[in-house]
C-alpha positions as a printed NumPy array, in Angstrom:
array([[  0.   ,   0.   ,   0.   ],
       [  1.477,   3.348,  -0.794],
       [  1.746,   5.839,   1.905],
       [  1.625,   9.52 ,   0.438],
       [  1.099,  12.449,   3.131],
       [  0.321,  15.535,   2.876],
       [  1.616,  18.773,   5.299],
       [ -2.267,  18.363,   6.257],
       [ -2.018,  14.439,   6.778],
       [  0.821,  14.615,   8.807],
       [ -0.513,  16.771,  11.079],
       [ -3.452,  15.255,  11.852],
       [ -1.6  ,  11.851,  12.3  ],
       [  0.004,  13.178,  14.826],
       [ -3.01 ,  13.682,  16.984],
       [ -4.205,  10.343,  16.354],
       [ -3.464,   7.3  ,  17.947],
       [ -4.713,   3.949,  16.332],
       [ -3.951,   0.385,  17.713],
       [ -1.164,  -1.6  ,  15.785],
       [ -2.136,  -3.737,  12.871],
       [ -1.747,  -7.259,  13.644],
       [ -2.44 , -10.561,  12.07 ],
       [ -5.738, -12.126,  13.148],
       [ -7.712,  -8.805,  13.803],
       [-11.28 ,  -8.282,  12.494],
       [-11.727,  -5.012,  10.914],
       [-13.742,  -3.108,   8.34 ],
       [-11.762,  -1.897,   5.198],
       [-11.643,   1.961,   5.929],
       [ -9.858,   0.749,   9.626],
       [ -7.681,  -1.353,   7.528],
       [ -6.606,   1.014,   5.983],
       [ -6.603,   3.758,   8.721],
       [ -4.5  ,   1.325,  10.826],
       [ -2.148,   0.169,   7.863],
       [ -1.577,   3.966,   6.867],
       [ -0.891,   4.733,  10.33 ],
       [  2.072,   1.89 ,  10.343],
       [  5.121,   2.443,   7.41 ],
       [  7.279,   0.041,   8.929],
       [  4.59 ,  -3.018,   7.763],
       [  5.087,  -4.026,   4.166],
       [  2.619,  -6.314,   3.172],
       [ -1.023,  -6.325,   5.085],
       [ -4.086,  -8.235,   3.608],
       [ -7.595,  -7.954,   4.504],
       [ -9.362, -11.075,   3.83 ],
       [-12.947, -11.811,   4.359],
       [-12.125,  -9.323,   7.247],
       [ -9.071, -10.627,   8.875],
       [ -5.933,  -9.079,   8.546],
       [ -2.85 , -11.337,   7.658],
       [  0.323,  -9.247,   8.362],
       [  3.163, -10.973,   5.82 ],
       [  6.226, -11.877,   7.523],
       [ 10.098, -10.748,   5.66 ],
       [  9.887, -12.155,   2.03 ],
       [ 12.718, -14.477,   1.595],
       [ 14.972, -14.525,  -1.753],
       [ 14.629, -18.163,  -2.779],
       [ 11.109, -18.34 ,  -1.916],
       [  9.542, -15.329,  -3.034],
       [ 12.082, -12.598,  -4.593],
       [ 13.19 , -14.765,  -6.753],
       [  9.965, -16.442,  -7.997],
       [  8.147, -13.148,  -8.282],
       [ 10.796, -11.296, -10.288],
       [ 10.505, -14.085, -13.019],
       [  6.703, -13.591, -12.971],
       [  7.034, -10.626, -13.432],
       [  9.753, -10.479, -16.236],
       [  7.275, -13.161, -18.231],
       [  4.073, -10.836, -17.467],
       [  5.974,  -7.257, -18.365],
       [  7.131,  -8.331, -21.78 ],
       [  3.337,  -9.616, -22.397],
       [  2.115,  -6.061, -21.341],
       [  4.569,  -4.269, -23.279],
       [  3.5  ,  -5.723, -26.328],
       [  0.174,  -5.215, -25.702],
       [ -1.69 ,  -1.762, -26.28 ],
       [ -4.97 ,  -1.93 , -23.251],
       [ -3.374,  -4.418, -21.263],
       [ -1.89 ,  -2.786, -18.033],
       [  0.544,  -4.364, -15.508],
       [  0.837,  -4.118, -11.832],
       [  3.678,  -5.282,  -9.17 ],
       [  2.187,  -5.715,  -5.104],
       [ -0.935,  -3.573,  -5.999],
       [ -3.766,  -3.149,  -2.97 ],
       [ -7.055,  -3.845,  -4.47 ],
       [-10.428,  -3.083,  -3.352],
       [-12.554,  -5.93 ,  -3.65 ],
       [-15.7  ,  -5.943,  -1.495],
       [-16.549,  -4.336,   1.622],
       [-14.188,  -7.597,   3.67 ],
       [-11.414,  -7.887,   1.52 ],
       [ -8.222,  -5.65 ,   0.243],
       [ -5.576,  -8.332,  -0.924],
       [ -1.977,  -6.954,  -1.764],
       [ -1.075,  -9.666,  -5.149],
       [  1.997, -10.092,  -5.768],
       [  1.141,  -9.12 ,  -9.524],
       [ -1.756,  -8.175, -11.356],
       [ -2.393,  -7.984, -15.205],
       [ -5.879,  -6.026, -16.048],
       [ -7.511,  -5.034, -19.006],
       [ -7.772,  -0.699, -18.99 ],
       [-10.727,   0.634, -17.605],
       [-10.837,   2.384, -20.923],
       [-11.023,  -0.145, -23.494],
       [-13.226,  -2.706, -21.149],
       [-11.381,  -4.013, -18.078],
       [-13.312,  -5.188, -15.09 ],
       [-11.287,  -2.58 , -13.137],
       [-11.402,   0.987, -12.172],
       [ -8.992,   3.172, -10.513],
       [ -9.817,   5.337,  -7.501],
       [ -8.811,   8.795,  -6.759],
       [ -6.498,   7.879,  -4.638],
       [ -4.969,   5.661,  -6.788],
       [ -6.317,   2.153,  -5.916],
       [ -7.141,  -0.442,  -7.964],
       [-11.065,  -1.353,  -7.371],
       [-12.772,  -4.219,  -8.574],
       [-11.409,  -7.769, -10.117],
       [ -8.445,  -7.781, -12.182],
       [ -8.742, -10.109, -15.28 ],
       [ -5.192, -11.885, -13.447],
       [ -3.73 , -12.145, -10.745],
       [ -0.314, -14.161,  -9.534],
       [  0.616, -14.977,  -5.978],
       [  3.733, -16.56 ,  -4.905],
       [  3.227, -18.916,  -2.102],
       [  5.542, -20.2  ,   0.348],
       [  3.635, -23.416,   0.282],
       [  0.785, -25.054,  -0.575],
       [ -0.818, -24.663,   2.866],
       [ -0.765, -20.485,   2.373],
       [ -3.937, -18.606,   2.451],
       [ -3.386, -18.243,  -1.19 ],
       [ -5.363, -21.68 ,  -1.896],
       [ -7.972, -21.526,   0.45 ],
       [ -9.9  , -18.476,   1.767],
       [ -7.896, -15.665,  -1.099],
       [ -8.992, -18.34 ,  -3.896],
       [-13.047, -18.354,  -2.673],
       [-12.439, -14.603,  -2.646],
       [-10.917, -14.456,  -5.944],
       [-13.586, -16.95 ,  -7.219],
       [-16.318, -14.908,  -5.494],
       [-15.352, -11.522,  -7.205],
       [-14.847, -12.66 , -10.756],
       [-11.202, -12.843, -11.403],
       [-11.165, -14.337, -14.269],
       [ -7.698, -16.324, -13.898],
       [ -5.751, -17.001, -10.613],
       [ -1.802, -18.456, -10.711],
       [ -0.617, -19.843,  -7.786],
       [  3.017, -20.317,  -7.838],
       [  3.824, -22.689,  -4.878],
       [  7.762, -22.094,  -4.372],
       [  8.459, -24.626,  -2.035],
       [  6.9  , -27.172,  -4.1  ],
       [  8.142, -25.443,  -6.767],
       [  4.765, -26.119,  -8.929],
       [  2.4  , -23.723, -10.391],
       [ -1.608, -23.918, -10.792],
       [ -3.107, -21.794, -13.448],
       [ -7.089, -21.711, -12.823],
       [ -9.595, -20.07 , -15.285],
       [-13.041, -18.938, -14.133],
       [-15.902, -20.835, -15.748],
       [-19.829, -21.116, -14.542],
       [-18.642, -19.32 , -11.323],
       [-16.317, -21.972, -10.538],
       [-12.352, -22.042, -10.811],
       [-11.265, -25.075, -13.085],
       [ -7.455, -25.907, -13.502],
       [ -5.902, -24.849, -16.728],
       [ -3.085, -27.877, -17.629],
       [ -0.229, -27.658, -19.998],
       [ -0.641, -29.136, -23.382],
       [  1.373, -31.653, -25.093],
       [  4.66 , -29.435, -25.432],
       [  4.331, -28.53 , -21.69 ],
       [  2.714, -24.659, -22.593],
       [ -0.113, -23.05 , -20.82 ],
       [ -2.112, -20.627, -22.968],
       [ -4.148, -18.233, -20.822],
       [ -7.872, -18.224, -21.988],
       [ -8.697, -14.451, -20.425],
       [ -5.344, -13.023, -22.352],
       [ -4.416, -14.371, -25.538],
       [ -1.051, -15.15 , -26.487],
       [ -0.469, -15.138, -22.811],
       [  1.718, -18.582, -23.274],
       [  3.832, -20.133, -20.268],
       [  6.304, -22.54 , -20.488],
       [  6.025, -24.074, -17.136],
       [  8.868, -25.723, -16.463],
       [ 10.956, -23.646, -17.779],
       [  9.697, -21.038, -15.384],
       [  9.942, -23.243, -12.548],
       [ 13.554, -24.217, -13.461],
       [ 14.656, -20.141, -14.051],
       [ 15.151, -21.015, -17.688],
       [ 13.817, -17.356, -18.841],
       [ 15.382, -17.327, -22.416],
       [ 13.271, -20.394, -23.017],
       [  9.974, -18.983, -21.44 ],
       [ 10.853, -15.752, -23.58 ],
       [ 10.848, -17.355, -26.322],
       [  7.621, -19.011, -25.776],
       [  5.854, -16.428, -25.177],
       [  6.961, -14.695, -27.899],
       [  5.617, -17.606, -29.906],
       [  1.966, -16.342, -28.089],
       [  2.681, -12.988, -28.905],
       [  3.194, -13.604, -32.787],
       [  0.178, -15.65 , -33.153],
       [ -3.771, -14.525, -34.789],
       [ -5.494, -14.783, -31.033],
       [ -3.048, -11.871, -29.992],
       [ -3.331, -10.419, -33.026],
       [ -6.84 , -10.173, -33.052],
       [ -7.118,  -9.657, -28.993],
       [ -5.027,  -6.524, -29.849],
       [ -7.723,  -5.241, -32.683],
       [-10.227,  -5.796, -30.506],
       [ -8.968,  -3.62 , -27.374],
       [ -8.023,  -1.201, -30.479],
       [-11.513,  -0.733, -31.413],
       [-13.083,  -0.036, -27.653]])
């Protein structure tokens, strides 16, 4: 969450007092994000379904590392493709109960037909079309309660990259449910909300980024981006 005071902000801050964030707390989103403001030295928060999960210190094997590859593969998609916008650690405004912090979100603009909007004070609010978390393990929040909140508010693709598994799920939304998105025959999953969105998963998982490069540049040369592209043209 981005902290940005002003000379008035500051000075009112310093006549209020607010209890410290803390994992496990129940709170509404505007004392999130009163209390969260109110701390700088916390770097991840999370409201979820109305419990706050304060992240501990990201580690470099399990997370840096992992989300810098994401988001190499993700900002060469964006780059090369005019409507699609691309966001690292965003909050988001989902519902009334939950403000998740991804650790990367590709949208479709506002302008051209995205499910998102952005606030005046420079939140995202509403579903992104994707969203990535890296998670320590398979037993994170990121499979169980974030997923039925994810599922809940239409995100229309979730990746969960499970580092110390090292194995990644790719689910699409379809008749309000999440189904799992495999790899085909040549090990490449093709993103249905995004085309020419291709992953080379094992390559990914193994840090082989030439080869998942080149892959996706594969996606990026084919007629479903080409078309995708004419058709965020023409909104």
């Amino acid at each position: 969450m981005v902290r940005e005071y002003s000379p008035e902000t500051q000075s009112n801050s310093a006549h209020e007092h607010f209890p410290p964030l803390q994992s496990g707390d129940r709170l509404t989103r505007p004392e999130f994000e009163r209390r969260y403001a109110a701390a700088p030295h916390i770097k991840k928060a999370e409201l979820i379904e109305g419990i706050v999960y304060v992240a501990s210190p990201l580690r470099h094997e399990l997370h840096g590392k992992p989300h810098s590859r994401v988001m190499t593969w993700l900002g060469v998609y964006q780059a090369m493709t005019p409507g699609v916008d691309l966001s690292d650690a965003p909050t988001v405004r989902l519902d009334l109960d939950n403000e998740p912090q991804p650790d990367a979100v590709l949208l479709i603009e506002p302008a051209v037909g995205g499910q998102t909007r952005l606030s005046s004070d420079d939140y995202i609010e509403g579903s992104p079309e994707l969203i990535v978390e890296v998670a320590a393990s398979s037993a994170a929040i990121d499979r169980g309660s974030k997923k039925q909140v994810y599922r809940r508010n239409g995100v229309l693709e979730y990746v969960i990259w499970q580092s110390y598994e090292n194995q990644i799920e790719w689910f699409y939304l379809c008749d309000g449910d999440y189904h799992l998105l495999s790899p085909d025959a040549d090990g490449i999953i093709r993103s249905q909300a995004f085309p020419g969105l291709w992953l080379k998963v094992e390559a990914l998982l193994n840090n082989q980024m030439a080869q998942v490069l080149e892959v996706l540049q594969l996606g990026l040369n084919s007629s479903e981006h080409g078309e995708f592209v004419k058709q965020l043209g023409k909104n």
